[in-house]
DSSP file (Angstrom, degrees, kcal/mol; ACC not computed):
  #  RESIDUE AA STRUCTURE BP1 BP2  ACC     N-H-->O    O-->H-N    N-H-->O    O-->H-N    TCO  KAPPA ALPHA  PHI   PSI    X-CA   Y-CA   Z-CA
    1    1 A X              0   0    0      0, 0.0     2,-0.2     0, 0.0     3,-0.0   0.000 360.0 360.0 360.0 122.4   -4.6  -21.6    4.3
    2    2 A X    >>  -     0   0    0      1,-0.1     3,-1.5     3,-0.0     4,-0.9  -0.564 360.0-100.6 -92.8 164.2   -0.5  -21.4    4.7
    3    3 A X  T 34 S+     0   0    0      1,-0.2     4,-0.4     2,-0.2     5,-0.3   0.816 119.6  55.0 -39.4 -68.0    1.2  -18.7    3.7
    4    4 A X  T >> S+     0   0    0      2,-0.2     4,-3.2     3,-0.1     3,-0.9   0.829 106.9  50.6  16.8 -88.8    2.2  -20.7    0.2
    5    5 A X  H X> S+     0   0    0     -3,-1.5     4,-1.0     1,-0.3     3,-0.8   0.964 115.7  41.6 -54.9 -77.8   -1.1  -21.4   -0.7
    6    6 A X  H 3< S+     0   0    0     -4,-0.9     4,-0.5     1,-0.3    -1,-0.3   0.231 110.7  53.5 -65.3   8.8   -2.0  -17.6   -0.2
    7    7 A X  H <> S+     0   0    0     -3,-0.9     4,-1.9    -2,-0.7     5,-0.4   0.694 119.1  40.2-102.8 -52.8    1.1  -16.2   -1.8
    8    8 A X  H XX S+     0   0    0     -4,-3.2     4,-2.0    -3,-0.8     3,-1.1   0.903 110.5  53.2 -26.6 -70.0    0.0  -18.5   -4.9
    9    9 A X  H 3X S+     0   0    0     -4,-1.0     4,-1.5     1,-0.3    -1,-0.2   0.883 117.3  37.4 -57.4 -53.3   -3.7  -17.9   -4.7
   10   10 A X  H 3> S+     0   0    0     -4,-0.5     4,-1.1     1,-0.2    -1,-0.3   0.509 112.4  64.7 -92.8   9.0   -3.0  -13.3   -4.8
   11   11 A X  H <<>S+     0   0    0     -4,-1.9     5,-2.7    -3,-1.1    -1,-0.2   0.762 108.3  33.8 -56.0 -42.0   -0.2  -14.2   -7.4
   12   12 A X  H  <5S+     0   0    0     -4,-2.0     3,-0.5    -5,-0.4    -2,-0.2   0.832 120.2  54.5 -83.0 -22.1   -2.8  -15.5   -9.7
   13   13 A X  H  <5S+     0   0    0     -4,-1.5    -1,-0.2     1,-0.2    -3,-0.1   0.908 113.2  44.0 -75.7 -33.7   -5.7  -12.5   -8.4
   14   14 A X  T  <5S-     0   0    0     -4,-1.1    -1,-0.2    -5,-0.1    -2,-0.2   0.267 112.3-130.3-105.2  32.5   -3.4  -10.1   -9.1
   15   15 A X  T   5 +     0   0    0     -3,-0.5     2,-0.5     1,-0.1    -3,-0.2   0.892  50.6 160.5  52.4  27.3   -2.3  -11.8  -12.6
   16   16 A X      < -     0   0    0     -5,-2.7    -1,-0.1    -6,-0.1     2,-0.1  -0.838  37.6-168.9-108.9 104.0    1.3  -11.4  -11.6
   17   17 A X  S    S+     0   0    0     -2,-0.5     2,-0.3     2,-0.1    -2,-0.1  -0.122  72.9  81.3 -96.7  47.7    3.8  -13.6  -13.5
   18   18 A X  S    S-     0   0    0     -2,-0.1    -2,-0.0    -7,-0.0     0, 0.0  -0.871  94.0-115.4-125.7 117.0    6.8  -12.6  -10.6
   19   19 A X        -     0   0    0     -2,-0.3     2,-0.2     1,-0.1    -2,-0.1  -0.131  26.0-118.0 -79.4 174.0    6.2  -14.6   -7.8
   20   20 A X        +     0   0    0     -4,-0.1     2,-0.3     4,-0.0    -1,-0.1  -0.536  34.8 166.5-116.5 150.0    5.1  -13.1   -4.5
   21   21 A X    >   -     0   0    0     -2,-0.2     3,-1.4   -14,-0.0    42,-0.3  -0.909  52.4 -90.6-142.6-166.9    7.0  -13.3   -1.3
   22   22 A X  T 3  S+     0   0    0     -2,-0.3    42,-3.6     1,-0.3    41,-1.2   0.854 122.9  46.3 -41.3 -46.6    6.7  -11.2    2.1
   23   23 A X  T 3  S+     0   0    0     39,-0.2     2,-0.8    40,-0.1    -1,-0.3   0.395  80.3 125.0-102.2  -6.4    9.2   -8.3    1.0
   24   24 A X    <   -     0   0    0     -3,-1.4     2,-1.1     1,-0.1    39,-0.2  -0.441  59.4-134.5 -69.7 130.0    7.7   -7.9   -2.4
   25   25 A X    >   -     0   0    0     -2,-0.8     3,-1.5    37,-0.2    37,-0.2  -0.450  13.1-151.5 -76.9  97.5    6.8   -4.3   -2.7
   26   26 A X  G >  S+     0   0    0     -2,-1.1     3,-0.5     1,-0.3     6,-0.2   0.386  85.3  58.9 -63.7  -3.4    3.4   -3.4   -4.3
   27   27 A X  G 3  S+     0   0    0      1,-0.2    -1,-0.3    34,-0.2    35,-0.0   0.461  94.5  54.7 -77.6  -7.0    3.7   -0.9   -5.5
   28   28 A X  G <  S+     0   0    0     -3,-1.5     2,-0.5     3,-0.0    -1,-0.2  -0.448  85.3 103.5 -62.0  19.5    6.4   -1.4   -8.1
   29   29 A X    X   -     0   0    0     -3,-0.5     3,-2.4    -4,-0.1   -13,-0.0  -0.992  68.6-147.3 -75.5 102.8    4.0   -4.6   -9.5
   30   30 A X  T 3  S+     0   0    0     -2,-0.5    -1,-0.1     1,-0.3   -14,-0.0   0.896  99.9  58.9 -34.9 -37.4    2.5   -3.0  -12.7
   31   31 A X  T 3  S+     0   0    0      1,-0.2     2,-1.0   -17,-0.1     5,-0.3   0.863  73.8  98.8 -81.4 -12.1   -0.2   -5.0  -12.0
   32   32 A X    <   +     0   0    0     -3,-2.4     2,-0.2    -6,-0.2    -1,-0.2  -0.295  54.6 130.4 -41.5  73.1   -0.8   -3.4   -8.6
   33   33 A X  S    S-     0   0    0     -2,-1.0     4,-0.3     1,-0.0     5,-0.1  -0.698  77.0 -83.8-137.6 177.2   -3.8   -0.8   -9.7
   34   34 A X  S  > S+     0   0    0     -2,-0.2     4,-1.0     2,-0.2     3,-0.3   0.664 126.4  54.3 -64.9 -28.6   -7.4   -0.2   -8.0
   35   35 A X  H >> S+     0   0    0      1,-0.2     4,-6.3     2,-0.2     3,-0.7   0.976 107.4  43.8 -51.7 -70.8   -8.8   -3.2  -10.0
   36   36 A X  H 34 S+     0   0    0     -5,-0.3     4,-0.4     1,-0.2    -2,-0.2   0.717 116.8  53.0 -52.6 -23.0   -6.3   -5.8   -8.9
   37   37 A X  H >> S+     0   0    0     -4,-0.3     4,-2.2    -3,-0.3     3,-0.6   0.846 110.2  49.8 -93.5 -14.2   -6.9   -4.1   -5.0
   38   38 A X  H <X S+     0   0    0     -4,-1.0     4,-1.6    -3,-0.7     5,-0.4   0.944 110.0  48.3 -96.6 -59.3  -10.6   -4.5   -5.5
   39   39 A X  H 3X S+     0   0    0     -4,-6.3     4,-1.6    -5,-0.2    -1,-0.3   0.768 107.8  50.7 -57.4  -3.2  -10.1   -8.1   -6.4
   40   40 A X  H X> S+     0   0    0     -3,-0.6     3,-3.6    -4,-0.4     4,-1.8   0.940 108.9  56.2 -91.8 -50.2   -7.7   -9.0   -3.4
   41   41 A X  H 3X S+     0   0    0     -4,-2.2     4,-0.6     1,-0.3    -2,-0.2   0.581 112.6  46.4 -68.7  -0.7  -10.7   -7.3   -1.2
   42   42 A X  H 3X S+     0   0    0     -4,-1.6     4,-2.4     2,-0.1    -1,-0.3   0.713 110.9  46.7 -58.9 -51.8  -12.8  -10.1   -3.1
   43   43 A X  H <X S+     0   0    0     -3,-3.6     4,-1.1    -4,-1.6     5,-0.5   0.598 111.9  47.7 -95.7  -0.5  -10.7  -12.5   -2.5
   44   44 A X  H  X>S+     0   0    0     -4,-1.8     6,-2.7     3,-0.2     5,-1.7   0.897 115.4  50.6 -81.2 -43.4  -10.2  -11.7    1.5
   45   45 A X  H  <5S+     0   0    0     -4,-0.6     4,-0.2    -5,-0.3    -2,-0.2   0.976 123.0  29.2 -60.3 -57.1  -14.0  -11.5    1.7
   46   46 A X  H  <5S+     0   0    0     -4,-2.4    -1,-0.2     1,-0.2    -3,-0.2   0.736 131.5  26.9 -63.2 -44.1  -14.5  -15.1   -0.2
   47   47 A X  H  <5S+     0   0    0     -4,-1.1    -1,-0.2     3,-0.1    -3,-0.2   0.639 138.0  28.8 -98.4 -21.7  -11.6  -17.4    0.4
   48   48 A X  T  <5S-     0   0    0     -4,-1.2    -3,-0.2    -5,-0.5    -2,-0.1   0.716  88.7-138.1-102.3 -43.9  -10.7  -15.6    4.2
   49   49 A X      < +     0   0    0     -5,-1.7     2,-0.5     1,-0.3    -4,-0.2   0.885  65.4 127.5  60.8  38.7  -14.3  -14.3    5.4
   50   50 A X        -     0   0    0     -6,-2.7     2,-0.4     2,-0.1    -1,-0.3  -0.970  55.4-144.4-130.9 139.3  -12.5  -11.4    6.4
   51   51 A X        +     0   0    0     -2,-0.5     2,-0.1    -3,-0.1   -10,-0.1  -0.460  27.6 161.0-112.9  74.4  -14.2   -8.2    4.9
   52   52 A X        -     0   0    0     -2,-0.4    -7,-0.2     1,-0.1     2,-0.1  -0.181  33.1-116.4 -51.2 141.8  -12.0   -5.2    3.8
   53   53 A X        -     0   0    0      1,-0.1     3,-0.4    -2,-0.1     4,-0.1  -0.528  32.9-110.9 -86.8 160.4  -12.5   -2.0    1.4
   54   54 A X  S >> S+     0   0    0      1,-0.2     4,-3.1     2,-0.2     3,-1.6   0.820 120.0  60.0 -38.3 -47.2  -10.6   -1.5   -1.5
   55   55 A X  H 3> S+     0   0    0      1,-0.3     4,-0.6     2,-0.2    -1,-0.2   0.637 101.4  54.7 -84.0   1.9   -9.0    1.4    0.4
   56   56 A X  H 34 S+     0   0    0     -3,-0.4    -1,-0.3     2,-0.2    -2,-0.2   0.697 108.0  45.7 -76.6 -11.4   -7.8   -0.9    3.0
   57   57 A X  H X4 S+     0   0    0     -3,-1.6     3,-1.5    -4,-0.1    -2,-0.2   0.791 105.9  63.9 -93.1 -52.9   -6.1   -3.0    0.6
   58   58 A X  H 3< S+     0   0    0     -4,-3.1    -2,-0.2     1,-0.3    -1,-0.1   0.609  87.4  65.8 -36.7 -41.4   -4.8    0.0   -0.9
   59   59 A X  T 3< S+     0   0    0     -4,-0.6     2,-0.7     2,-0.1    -1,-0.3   0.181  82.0 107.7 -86.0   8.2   -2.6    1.2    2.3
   60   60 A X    <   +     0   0    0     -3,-1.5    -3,-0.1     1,-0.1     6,-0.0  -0.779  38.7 170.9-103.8 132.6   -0.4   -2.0    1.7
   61   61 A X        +     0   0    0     -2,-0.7     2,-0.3   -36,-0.1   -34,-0.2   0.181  69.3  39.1-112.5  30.0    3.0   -1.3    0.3
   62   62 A X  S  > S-     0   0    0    -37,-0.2     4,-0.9   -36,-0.1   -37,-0.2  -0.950  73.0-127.7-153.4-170.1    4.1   -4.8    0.8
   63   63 A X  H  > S+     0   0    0    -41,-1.2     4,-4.7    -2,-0.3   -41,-0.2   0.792 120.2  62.9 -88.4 -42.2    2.7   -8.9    0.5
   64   64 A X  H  > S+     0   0    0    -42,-3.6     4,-0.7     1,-0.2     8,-0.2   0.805  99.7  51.1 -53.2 -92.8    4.2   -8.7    4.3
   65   65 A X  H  > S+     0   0    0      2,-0.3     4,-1.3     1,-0.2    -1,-0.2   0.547 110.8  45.7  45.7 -88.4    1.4   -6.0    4.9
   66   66 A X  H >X S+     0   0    0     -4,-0.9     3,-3.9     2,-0.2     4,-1.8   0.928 107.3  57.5 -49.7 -82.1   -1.6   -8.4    3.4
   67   67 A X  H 3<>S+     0   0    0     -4,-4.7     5,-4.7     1,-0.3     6,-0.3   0.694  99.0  61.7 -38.2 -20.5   -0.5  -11.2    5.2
   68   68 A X  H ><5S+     0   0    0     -4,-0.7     3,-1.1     3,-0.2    -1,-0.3   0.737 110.2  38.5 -69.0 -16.0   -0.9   -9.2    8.4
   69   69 A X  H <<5S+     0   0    0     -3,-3.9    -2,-0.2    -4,-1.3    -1,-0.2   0.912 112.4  53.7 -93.7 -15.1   -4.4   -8.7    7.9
   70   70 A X  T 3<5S-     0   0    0     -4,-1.8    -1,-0.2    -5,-0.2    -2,-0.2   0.561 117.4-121.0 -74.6  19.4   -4.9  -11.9    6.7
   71   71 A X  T < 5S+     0   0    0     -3,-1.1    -3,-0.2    -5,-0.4    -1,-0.1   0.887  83.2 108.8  44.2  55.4   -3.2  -13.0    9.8
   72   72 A X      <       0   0    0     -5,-4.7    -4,-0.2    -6,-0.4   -69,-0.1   0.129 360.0 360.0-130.9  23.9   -0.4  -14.9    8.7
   73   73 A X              0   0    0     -6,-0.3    -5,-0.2    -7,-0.2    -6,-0.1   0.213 360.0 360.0-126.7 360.0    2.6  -12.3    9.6
C-alpha cells in the first residue's frame, strides 16, 4: 500500500476531516482518543497483517510514527 493510500485509508479510520501527512501531530487531532487508537490497531491487523495493541498505537505522537511501524518511513 503507498504511503497515499495509507494516509487516506487512517484519515477516514480516524474520522478526520484534516488531511494526514508525516508531520501531523496526534495528539492535537480531537479525534485522536483510545477508540480511534483501537481502530488503527484494527486496521494494521486487517489491511497490514501486522498485529499491534492499542497501547502501541498509543506511544505515537506523530502519522511519521505509524508509518514506521507500518514500514513505510
Amino acid at each position: 500500500m503507498e504511503i497515499k493510500e495509507l494516509l487516506l485509508e487512517w484519515q477516514d479510520v480516524l474520522q478526520c476531516d484534516v488531511p494526514l501527512c508525516a508531520g501531523t501531530i496526534l495528539t492535537e487531532l480531537e479525534e485522536w482518543d483510545s477508540l480511534s487508537q483501537s481502530g488503527m490497531a484494527g486496521f494494521f491487523d486487517r489491511k497490514l497483517g501486522i498485529r499491534l495493541s492499542s497501547d502501541e498505537i498509543a506511544k505515537c505522537r506523530t502519522v511519521r510514527d505509524l508509518l514506521a511501524l507500518a514500514g513505510k518511513a
